[in-house]
C-alpha positions as CSV (number, residue, x, y, z in Angstrom):
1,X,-19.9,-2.6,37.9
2,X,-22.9,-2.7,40.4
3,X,-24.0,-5.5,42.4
4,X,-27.4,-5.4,45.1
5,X,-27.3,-6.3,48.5
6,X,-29.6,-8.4,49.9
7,X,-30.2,-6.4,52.6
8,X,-33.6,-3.8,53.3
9,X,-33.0,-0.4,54.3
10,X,-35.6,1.8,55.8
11,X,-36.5,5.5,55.1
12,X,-33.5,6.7,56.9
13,X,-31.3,4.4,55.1
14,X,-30.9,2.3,58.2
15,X,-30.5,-1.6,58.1
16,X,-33.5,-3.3,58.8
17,X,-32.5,-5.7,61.5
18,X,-35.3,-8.6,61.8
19,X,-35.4,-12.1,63.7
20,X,-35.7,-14.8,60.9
21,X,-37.4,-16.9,63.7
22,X,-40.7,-14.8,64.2
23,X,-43.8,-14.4,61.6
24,X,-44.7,-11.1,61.5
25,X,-44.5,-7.9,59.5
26,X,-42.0,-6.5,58.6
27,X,-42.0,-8.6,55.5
28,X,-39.8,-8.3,52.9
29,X,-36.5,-7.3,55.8
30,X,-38.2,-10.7,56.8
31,X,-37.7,-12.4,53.8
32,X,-34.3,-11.4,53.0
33,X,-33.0,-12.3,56.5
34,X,-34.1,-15.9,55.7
35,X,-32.6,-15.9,52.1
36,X,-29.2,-14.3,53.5
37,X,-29.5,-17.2,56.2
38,X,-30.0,-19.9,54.1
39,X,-27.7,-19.0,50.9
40,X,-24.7,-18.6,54.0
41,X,-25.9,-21.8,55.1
42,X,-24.7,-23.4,51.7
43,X,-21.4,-21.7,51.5
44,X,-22.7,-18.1,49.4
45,X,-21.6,-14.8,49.7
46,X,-24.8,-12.2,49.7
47,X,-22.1,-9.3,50.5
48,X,-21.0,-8.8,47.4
49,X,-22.1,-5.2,47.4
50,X,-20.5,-4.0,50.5
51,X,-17.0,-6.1,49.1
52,X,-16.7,-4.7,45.3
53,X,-14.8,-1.7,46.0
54,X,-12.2,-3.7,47.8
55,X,-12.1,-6.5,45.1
56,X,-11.6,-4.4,42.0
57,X,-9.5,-1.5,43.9
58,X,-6.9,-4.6,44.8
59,X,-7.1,-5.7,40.9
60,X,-3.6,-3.6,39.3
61,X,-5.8,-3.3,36.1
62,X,-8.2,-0.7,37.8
63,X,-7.3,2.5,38.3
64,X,-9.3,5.4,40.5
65,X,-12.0,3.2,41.3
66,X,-14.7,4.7,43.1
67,X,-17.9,3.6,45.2
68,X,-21.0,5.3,45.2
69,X,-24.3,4.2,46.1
70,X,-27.5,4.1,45.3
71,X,-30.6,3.7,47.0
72,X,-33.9,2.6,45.2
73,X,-37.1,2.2,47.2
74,X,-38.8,-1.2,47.5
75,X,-42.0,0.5,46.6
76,X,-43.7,3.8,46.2
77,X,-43.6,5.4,49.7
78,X,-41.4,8.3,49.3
79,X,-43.9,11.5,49.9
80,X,-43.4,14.7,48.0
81,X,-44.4,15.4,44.3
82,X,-40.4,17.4,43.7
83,X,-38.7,15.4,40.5
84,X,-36.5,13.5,42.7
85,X,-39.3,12.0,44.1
86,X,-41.2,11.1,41.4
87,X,-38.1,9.5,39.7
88,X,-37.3,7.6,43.4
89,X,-41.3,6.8,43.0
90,X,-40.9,5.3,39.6
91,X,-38.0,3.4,40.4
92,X,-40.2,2.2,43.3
93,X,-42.9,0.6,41.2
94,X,-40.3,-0.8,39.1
95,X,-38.9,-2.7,41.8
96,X,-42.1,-3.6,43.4
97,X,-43.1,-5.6,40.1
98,X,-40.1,-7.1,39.6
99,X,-40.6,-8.5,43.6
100,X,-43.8,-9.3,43.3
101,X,-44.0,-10.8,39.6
102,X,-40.7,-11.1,38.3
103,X,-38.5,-14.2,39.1
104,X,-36.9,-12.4,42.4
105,X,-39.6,-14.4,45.2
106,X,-39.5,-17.5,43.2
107,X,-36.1,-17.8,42.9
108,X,-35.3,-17.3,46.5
109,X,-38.1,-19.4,47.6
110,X,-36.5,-22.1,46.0
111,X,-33.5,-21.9,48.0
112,X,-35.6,-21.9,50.9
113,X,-37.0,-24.4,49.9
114,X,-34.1,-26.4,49.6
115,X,-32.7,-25.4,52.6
116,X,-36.0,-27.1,54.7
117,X,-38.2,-24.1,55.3
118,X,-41.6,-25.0,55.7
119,X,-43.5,-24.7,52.3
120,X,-46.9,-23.8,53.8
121,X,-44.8,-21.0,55.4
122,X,-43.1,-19.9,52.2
123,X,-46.6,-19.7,50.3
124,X,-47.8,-17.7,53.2
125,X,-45.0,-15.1,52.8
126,X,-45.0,-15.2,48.9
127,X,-48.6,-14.2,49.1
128,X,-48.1,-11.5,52.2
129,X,-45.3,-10.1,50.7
130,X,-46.8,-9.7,46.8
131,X,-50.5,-8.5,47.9
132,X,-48.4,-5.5,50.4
């Protein structure tokens, strides 16, 4: 089983702590503050990856259950040309697409969205966020 958190990590794999009530870079920590925010606001759970362990561990069923994680760059900043890196790279672009063209801003905005957030603000944010 793998779930993603809704968290961003920088380079040392450090949360990204951000104030949702400023509009400035960083912008996609930005961003997922305000999503985590605003799907908490409505009763959601966006911890799901830091709580799987402990849910299927306590399930009789499963047996030697294990966490590991995984850690896949937002984008293609890792330096080094080793095959590590170029896979972690990869990965990066992948994920970067799917942000920016997949379903993953629109989606959230919509929550946003329904939570109040200013749209003129969200459009402002799609567009930083998908053009960086």
């Amino acid at each position: 089983m793998m779930e993603f958190g809704f968290q961003v990590y920088d380079e040392n794999k450090q949360l990204m702590v951000v104030s949702t009530s400023s509009m400035e870079p960083p912008w996609l920590p930005r961003w997922m503050a305000l999503v985590y925010m605003a799907a908490g606001k409505r009763g959601g759970c966006l911890d799901a990856a830091g709580k799987l362990h402990g849910w299927v561990k306590d399930i009789p069923a499963f047996t030697d259950v294990v966490h590991t994680q995984f850690w896949t760059p937002s984008s293609p900043w890792l330096q080094g040309d080793d095959p590590e890196t170029k896979r972690l790279n990869e990965l990066g672009i992948l994920m970067n697409e799917d942000i920016k063209v997949g379903s993953f801003l629109l989606l959230r905005r919509k929550l946003l969205i329904s939570e109040s957030f200013v749209i003129a603000i969200l459009e402002g944010w799609t567009t930083t966020i998908t053009e960086r």
